[in-house]
N, C-alpha and C positions, 0 to 999 in steps of 0.2 A: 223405739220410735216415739217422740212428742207427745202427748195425749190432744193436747192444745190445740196443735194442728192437726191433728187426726179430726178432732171435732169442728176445726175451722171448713175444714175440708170439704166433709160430710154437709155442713151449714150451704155451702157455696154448689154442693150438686143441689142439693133440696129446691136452695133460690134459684137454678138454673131448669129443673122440672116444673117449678112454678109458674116461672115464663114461657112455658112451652103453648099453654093456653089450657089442655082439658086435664080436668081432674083426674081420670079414670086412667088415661096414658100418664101422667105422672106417678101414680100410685103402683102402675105393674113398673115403667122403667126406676123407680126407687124401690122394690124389691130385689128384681136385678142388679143391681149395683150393689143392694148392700151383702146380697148372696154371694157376688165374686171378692167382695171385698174380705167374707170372711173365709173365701176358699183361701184364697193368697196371704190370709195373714194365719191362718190354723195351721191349713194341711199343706200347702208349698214347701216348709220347710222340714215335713218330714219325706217328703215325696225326692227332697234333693238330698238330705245326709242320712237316710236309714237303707243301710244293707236291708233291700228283700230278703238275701239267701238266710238271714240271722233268725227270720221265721220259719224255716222250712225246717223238716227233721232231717238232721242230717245222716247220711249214709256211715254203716259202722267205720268203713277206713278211712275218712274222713280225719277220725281220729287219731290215727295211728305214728303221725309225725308229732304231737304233742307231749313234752315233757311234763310228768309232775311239777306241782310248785309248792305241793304240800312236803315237809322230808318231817323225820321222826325224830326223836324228841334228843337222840343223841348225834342228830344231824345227819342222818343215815339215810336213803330211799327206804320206803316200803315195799313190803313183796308181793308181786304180781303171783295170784291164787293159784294158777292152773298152768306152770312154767313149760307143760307139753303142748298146749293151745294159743296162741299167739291172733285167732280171732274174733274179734268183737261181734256178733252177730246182733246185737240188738242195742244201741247207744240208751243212754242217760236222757231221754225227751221224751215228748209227746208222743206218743203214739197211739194207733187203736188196740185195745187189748179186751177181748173178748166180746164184741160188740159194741161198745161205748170208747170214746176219746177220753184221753186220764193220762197223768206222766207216770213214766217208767222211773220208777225211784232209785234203777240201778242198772247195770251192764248184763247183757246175758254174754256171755262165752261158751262157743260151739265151734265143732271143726265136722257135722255130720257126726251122726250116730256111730258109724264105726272106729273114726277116733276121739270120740269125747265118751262113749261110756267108760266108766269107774276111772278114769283118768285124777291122778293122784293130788288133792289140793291144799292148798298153807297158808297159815295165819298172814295175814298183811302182816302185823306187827303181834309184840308181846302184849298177852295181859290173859283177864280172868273169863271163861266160859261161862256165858250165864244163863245158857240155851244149849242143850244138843239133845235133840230127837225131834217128834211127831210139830209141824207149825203150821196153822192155816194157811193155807193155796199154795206153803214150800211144798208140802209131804213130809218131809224132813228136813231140818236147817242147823245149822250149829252162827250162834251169837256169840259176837267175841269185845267186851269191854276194853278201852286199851286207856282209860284214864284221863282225865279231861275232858269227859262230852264225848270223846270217839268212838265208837261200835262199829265195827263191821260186820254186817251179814251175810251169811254163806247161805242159798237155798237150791232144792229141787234135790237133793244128795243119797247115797244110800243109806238103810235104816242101819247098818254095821258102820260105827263110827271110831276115831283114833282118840279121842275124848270124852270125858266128862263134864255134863254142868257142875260147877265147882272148880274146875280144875286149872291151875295156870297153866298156858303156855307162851312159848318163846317164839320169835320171829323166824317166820320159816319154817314153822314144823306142822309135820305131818296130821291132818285135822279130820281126812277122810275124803269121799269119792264122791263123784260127782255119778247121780244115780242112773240108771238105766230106766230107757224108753221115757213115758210121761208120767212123774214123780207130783206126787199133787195138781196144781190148776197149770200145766203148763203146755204146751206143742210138740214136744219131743225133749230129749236128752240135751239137758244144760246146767252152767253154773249161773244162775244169777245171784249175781256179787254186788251187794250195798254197803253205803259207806253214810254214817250219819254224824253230824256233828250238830250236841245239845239237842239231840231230838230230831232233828229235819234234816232229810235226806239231801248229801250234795252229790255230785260228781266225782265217784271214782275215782277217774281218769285224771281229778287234781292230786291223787295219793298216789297212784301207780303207774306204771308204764309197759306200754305193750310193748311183749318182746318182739327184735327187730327192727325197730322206730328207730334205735339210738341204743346206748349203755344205758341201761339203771342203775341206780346210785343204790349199792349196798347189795346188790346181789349178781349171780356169775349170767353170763350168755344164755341165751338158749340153750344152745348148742351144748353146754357142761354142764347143764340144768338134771336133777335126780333119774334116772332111771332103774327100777329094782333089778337089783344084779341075780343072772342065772348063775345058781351056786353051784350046780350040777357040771354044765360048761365051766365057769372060770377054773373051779379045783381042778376036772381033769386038763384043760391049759396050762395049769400052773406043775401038776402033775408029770407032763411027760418032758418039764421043762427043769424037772428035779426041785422045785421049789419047795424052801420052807415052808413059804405062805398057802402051799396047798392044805391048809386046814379047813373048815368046812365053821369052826368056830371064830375062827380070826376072818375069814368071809363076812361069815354074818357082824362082825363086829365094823367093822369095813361099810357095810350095806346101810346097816342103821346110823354112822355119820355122813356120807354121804344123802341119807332120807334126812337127817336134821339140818342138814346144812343145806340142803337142795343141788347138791354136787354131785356128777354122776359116780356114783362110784366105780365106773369099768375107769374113768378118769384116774384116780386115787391109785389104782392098781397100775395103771398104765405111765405112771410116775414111777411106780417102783421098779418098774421094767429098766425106765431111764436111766434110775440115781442107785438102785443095787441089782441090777442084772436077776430082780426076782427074787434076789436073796436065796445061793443056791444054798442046798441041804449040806452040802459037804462044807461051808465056809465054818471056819471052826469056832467063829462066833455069831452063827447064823441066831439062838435061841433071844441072843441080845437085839442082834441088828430086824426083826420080825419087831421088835416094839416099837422102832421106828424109822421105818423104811424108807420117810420121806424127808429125811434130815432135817426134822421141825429144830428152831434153836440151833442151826448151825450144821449139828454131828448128831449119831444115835451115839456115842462113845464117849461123851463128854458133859458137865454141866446138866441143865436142865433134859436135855435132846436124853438123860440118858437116865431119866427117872420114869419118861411114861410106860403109858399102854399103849397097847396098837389101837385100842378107842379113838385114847385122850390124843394120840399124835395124829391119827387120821382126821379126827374133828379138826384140828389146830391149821393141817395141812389146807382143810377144806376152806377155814378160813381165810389162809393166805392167798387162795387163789379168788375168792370173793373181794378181797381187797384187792388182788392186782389186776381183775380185771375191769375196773372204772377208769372211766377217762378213754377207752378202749376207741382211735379214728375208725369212722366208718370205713370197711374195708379192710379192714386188718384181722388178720386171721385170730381169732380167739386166742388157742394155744399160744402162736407165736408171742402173743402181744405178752403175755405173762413171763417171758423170758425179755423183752425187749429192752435195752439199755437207756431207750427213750421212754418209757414208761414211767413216769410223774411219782408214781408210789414205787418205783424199787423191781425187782426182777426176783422173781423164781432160781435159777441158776445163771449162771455166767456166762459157760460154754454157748458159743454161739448155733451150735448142734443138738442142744436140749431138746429143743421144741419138734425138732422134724424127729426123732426119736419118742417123744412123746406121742406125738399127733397118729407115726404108724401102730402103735401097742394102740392103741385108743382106739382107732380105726377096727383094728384089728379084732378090738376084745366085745365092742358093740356087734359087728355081724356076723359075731357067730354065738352070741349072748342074748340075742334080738331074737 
C-alpha cells in the first residue's frame, strides 16, 4: 500500500475531527480510528491466511499418512525403530511434560504396556554408537552417530543392550529393548525416539515412516517385519516333515538374519517350504541344497547360489524381499506383491502360485511359533 497516501489519508480524517468543533471528541474519535486502522493493517491479514489448527498440538495419528522426505545417504528410506509398534503415542510438539509446557524433542512409541515392553528396536540407519547405557531422564538410551550432523536417539530402554559405545552398526540391526514399566523420567513403557540434525532436534517423522501409512522406502511390511523364531516349535515342524533343515544350528543361523535384516524369519523358512519342499532328508543332495534353500542367484547348484552359507544366503534372500517389497499399492497383499509381475523391482518367483504357498507356511509357522 502507498505510504503517501496512507499519510494523505490519515491528514484528511485529522482535518475532518478538527471540524467537528470539540477538542476532547476529536482526540477519543482519532484514537479510534487509528486503533482500527492498525487492527486491519497488522492482524486482518493473519486472521484471513493463518491455519488455526497449525498451532494446536496435533494428535499422534494425525501423523501417520505422511511420508518421510528425509531418505539415506544411498537413497534408501530409514528404518522405523520398533517394526512391531506402528503407534505414535506422543508427536514431535509442544506439550506439557511434567508440569511445565516445553517441546517434545521427539516421538514416543507405545502400543500399552503389554505390547510395547522389551519390544525389539533398530538403528534408523548405519553408523557409530556413541552412547549406550545410564542417560539423564532416559534411564537408559543408546546414541547413534550416522555422519553428517545426524544422531538418533533411542531412550527409556532396558539396562541389557545389543551394543557397545564404540561400536558400529548397520541399518536395521538389532540395538536393544525398549524397557519395562517407567524407565527414568517417564509415564510408563516407551521408546522415545529422536532425531537431530547439527545439534537441534527436528522431526522424526521427516526420516521415518509409520508402518501402515504407506511402503517405506528400504525396508519390508509390517506384516514380514522380525519376529524371534521359536526354535523349539520350528525344528519339531520341520522334524516330522523329515526336514534337513531341522537343525537347531541352521535355525539359529536363520533367526539372527532375519533379526539383522528385520525379516521375519518363520517368513525365510516359509519360502523354503515353497522353492524346496523343506528340503527333505532323503533328497540326495539335501547337505548342498540346506546352504541355500531360497535360490539366492538363481540355483543352490550353480555359480554364486552354490558357494554360500545358509547365513550368507538367508541374509541375501532377506534382502530380496526388502527390495521387492517397495512400491508395494495399497491394498495388496504383502506376500503376493513380492511375486507380482507388476511389481517395478522384479518378482521373487514366477509361478503364479508362489505366494499363496508361501503365505499358508508363513501363516502356518507364526501360530504355532507365537
Amino acid at each position: 500500500m502507498d505510504v503517501v497516501k496512507k499519510a494523505k489519508d490519515i491528514k484528511k480524517t485529522i482535518a475532518l475531527i478538527s471540524a467537528l468543533g470539540s477538542p476532547g471528541i476529536g482526540l477519543v474519535l482519532l484514537f479510534f480510528i487509528l486503533a482500527a486502522l492498525i487492527i486491519l493493517l497488522v492482524f486482518l491479514p493473519f486472521m484471513i491466511f493463518t491455519d488455526a489448527d497449525s498451532y494446536k498440538t496435533q494428535p499422534a495419528g494425525e501423523y501417520s499418512w505422511l511420508a518421510p522426505v528425509q531418505l539415506d545417504v544411498d537413497g534408501s528410506g530409514y528404518t522405523w525403530p520398533v517394526p512391531t509398534i506402528s503407534r505414535v503415542s506422543s508427536p514431535f510438539a509442544m506439550r506439557d511434560l511434567f508440569g511445565s509446557t516445553r517441546m517434545h524433542k521427539g516421538i514416543d512409541i507405545a502400543n500399552g504396556a503389554a505390547k510395547t515392553e522389551l519390544q525389539p528396536i533398530y538403528a534408523m540407519a548405519a553408523g557409530t554408537v556413541t552412547h549406550a547405557g545410564a542417560a539423564s531422564g532416559y534411564g537408559q538410551a543408546i546414541y547413534i552417530d550416522h555422519g553428517g550432523g545426524l544422531v538418533s536417539k533411542y531412550g527409556h530402554l532396558e539396562a541389557l543392550m545389543n551394543v557397545r559405545t564404540g561400536e558400529a552398526v548397520t541399518k536395521g540391526q538389532l540395538i536393544g529393548q525398549i524397557g519395562r514399566g517407567q524407565v527414568g523420567r517417564s509415564t510408563g513403557s516407551h521408546l522415545h525416539f529422536q532425531v537431530e540434525m547439527n545439534g537441534e532436534a527436528v522431526d522424526p517423522l521427516g526420516f521415518v515412516q509409520v508402518p501402515g501409512s504407506g511402503t517405506s522406502v528400504g525396508t519390508a511390511p509390517v506384516e514380514l517385519s522380525y519376529q524371534p523364531l521359536n526354535i523349539d516349535y520350528v525344528f519339531g515342524f520341520l522334524d516330522k516333515r523329515k526336514s534337513a533343515l531341522a537343525d537347531r544350528g541352521l535355525l539359529n543361523l536363520i533367526d539372527q538374519a532375519g533379526r539383522e535384516k528385520n525379516i521375519s524369519p518363520y517368513l525365510l523358512i516359509a519360502i523354503t517350504g515353497q522353492e524346496q519342499s523343506f528340503v527333505p532328508r532323503k533328497h540326495n543332495q539335501a547337505s548342498q541344497i540346506i546352504k541355500n534353500p531360497w535360490n539366492v542367484f538363481g540355483c543352490w547348484c550353480k555359480g554364486k547360489g552354490a558357494t554360500l552359507t545358509t547365513g550368507e544366503s538367508a541374509a541375501i534372500a532377506a534382502n530380496t524381499i526388502i527390495k521387492l517389497s517397495q512400491d508395494r499399492p495399497a491394498g495388496r497383499d504383502p506376500i503376493q506383491w513380492l511375486s507380482a509381475k507388476d511389481n517395478p523391482r522384479g518378482y521373487y518367483a514366477e509361478h503364479n502360485g508362489w505366494w499363496i504357498g508361501v503365505s499358508k507356511y508363513f501363516k502356518l509357522l507364526v501360530a504355532g511359533g507365537g
